[in-house]
N, C-alpha and C positions, 0 to 999 in steps of 0.2 A: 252506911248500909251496903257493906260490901257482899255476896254471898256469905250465907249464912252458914255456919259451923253445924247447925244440926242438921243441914243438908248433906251435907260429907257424912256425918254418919248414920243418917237414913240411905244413901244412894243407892247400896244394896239391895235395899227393899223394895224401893220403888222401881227398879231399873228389874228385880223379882217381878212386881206388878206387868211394867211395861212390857215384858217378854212373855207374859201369860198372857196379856188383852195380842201380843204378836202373835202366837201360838195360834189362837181362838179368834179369827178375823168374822165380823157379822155385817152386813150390808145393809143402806138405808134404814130402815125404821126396827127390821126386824136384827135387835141388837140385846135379848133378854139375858142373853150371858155376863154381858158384859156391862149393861145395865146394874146387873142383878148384884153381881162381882161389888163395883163401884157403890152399891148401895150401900151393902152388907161393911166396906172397908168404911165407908164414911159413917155407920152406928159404932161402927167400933173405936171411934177414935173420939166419941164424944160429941158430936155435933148434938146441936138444939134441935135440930129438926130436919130429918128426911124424911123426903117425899116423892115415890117413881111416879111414873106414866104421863111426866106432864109434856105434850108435845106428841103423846102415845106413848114413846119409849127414853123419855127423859127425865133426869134426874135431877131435883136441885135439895141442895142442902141448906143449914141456916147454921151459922157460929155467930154466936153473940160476945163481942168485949168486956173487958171487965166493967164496963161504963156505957153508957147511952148518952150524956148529956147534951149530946147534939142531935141526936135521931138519927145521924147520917146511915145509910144504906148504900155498899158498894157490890154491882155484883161483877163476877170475875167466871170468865166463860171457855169451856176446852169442849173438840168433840170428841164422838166415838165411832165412829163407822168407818169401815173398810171400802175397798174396791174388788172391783169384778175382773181382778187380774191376777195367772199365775205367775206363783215367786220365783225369783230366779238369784239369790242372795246365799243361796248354800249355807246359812248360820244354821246352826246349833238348833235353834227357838224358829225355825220358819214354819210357816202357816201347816199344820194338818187339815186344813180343808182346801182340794184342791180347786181352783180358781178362782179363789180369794186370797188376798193380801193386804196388810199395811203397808199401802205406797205412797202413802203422804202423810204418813206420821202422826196422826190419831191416836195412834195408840202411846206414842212418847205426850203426846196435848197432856191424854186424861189421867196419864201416870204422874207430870211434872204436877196438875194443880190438885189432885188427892195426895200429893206430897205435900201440897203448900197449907192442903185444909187439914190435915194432920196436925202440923208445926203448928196455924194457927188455933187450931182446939184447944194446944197444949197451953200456949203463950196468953192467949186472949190480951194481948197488948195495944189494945187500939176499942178508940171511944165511939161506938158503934154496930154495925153488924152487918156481916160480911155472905153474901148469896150466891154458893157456887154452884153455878148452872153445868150439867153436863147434858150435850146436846145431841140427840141423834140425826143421820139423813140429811150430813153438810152436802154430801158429794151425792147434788140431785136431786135431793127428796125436800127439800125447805123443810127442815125440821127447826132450824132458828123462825122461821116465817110459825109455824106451828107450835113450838112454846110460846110466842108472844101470843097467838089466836086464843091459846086456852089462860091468858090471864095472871102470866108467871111475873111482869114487868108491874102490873098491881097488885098483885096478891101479896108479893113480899115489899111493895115500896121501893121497889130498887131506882136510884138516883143518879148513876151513873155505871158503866158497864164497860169492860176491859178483856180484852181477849188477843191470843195471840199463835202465833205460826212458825213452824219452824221452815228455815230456807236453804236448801243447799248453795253454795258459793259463797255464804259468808263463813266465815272463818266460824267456828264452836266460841260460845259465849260473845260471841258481837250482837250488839242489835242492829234494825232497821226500822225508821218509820217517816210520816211525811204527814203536813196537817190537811187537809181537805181530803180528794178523792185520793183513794189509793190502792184498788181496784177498781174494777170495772161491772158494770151493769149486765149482766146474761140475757140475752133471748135467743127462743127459736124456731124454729118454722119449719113447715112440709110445704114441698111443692109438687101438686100432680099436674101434670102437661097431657094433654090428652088429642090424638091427632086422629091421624088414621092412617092403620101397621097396611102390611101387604109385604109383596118379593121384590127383597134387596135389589134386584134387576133391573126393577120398574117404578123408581121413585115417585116418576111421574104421576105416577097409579096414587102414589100416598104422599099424607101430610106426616111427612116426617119428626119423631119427638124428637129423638139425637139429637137432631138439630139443633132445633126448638132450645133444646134444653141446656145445648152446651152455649147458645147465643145469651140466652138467660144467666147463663155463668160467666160468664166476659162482661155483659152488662153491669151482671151485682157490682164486680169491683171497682163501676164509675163512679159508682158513692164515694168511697174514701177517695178515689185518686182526681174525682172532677165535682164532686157536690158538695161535699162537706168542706170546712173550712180546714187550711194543712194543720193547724196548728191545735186540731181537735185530734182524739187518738178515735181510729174507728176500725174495726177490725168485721167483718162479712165472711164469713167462709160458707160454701157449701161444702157436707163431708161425705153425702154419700148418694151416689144414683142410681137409681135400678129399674131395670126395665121389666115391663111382662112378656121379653121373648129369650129363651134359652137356647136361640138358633143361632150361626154366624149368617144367616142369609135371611133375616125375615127383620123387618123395618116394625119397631114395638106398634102398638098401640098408643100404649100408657107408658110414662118414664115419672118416676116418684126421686125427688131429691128431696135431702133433710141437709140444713144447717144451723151456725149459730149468726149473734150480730154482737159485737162488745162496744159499749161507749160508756163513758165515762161523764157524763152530761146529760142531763136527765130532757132539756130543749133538741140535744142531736136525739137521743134515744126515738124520742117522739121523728122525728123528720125521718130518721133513718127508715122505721117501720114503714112510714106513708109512702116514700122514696122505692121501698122492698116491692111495696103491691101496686105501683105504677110500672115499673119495668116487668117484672113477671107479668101484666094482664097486657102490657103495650108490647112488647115482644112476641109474646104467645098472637094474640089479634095481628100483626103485622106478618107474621109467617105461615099464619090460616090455620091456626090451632088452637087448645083453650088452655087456660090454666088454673088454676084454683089454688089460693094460697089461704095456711094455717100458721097465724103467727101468735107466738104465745111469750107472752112477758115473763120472766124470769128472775131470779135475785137482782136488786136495784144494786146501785154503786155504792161502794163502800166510803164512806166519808167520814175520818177524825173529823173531831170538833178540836181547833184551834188550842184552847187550854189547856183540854183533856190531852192532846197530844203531847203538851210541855209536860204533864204533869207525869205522863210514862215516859219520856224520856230522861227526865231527871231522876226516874225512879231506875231503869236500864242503865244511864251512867254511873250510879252510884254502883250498881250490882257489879258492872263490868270495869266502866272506865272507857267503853267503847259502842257508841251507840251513830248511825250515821238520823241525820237528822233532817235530810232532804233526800232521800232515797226514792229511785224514780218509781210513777205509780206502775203498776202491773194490768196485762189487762184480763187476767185470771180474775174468777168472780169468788165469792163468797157470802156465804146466806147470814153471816154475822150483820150484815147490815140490816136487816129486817130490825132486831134489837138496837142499832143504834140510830135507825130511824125512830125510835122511842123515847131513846135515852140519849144525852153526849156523853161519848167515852171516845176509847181510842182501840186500836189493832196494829200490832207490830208485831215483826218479823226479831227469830231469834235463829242466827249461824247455827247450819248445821253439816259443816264444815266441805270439805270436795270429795261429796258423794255425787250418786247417780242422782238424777231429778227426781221430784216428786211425780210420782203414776206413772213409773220408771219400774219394769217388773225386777231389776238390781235396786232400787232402794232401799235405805234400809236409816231408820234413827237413831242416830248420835247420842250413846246412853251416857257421854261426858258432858252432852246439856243440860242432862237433868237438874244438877243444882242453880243454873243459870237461872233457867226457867223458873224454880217452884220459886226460887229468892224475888224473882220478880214478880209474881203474882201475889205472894205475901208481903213483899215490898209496898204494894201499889193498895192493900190493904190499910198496914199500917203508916205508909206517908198521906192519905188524902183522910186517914180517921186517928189521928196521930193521938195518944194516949191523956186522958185528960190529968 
């Protein structure tokens, strides 16, 4: 199952495709374009059955085998949506909308597996039937959280679920995967600190938030470096603070910070959050101030199942010959897990070679992955529904 020959001469077209969905960048939910695009290519290539709006702005299609004898159901998952960043890539195909872009390669995802549902249209080489989810509102919006709400994981029966990402730093056509977690869990919070402002002159006169607020920032990070265990990954950041004084002489009122918290451990997750809103209200009380915390759960941690792991990696070595197979986990999150909190499958990374990073306003995807990819998505079709 080496790549596949009608992928070299599809590449054109689909790398065609990928450069329009580049062209035409659409954000979180509102993705009708490219939606609409994706629809229209997948009637035309013969599927059994398309269907938009599921998730609000999602697409899934159905290919059915030349056979069913086994009933088995596989679905195979890319997304579509862009980011709130201007490009800075000088190609040819970069975004005409400005302050939007594909910088994390969405739009190579939804090219490489409308390439692979094409080929399989054509082929129908496998005893079963094959559920290609195209997802909107990765980045942010839980739109994997939202196709599962609206009923896409029963309504087609899907059995197991496979999805995949492209990564700068590994080489073009390498894989990467790892079996358990292999991202991380997202949450995040607001924090309003509330004292009492007055003139910068006379501290005395006030309870100052600055403070307040940056002691609450040196705090957070005794979570990972003194409460949590070393050997857990735990990641705290605040990103942004803001005051309601636009003077250099006037001590705030109110100071509002926003951040995130990443674990990888669904018992730290829990600890961390408790952990958040004892230091924010014990700090704030300790320094004669108040604080109020908004903390809000976020995509869970991504976690292969054990099997499903071998079963795309053996599907990746075949394609490649190069798949790393303990790749360390990341603590970047992804709303893919919502689905495989459903289902066991798997999520691996595929090289995209030493580009700029992903959400990198120089990024740009690797149109030499394309046959890597679609071979692997059809791969993982026809090895787990192998032809009766």
């Amino acid at each position: 199952m080496p790549v596949k020959n009608r992928f070299a001469e599809l590449l054109p077209e689909i790398t065609a495709w990928r450069r329009d969905f580049h062209e035409h960048p659409e954000l979180l939910f509102d993705v009708h374009r490219t939606a609409g695009k994706v629809a229209d290519l997948l009637r035309s290539f013969g599927c059994d059955e398309v269907v938009e709006g599921i998730g609000r702005t999602g697409v899934v299609a159905v290919i059915k085998g030349k056979t069913d004898t086994a009933g088995r159901v596989i679905g195979l998952r890319a997304d579509m949506d862009a980011l709130p960043i201007r490009e800075a890539t000088g190609v040819p195909y970069a975004s005409k909308t400005p302050g939007k872009m594909h910088a994390c390669g969405h739009d190579g995802h939804t090219a490489m597996l409308l390439g692979a549902a094409k080929y399989l249209a054509e082929t129908r080489n496998f005893d079963g039937t094959v559920i290609c989810i195209f997802q909107p509102a990765e980045e942010g919006g839980g739109g994997g959280r939202e196709m599962v709400r609206d009923g896409m994981i029963s309504r087609w029966g899907i059995q197991e679920v496979y999805g995949m990402h492209n990564m700068p730093g590994i080489p073009v056509g390498h894989f990467a995967i790892r079996p358990g977690a292999i991202m991380a869990a997202a949450d995040q919070f607001e924090i309003v600190v509330t004292g009492k402002g007055g003139h910068a002159a006379r501290p005395h006169d006030c309870v100052d938030t600055t403070v307040v607020a940056a002691h609450i920032v040196v705090a957070l990070q005794t979570i990972a470096s003194r409460n949590v265990d070393p050997l857990k990954q735990v990641v705290v950041s605040v990103c942004t603070v803001e005051t309601d004084s636009p003077a250099h002489n006037v001590i705030p009122q109110v100071v509002r910070m926003k951040g995130t918290v990443r674990t990888m451990d669904a018992k730290v997750q829990d600890y961390v959050e408790r952990r958040v809103g004892e230091i924010v209200e014990g700090t704030a009380l300790a320094l004669g101030a108040r604080a109020e915390l908004h903390y809000e759960r976020g995509y869970p941690v991504t976690v292969n199942a054990g099997a499903n792991t071998d079963y795309a990696a053996e599907v990746a070595a075949a394609v490649s010959g190069h798949v790393e197979t303990d790749t360390p986990p990341l603590m970047g999150a992804e709303d893919f897990s919502f689905m495989l909190n459903e289902r066991p499958g798997a999520y691996i990374f595929l090289g995209n070679g030493d580009t700029a990073m992903v959400h990198h306003p120089a990024y740009n995807f690797d149109d030499n992955a394309i046959p890597f990819g679609s071979s692997w998505y059809a791969g993982m079709a026809e090895a787990r529904m192998p032809a009766a």
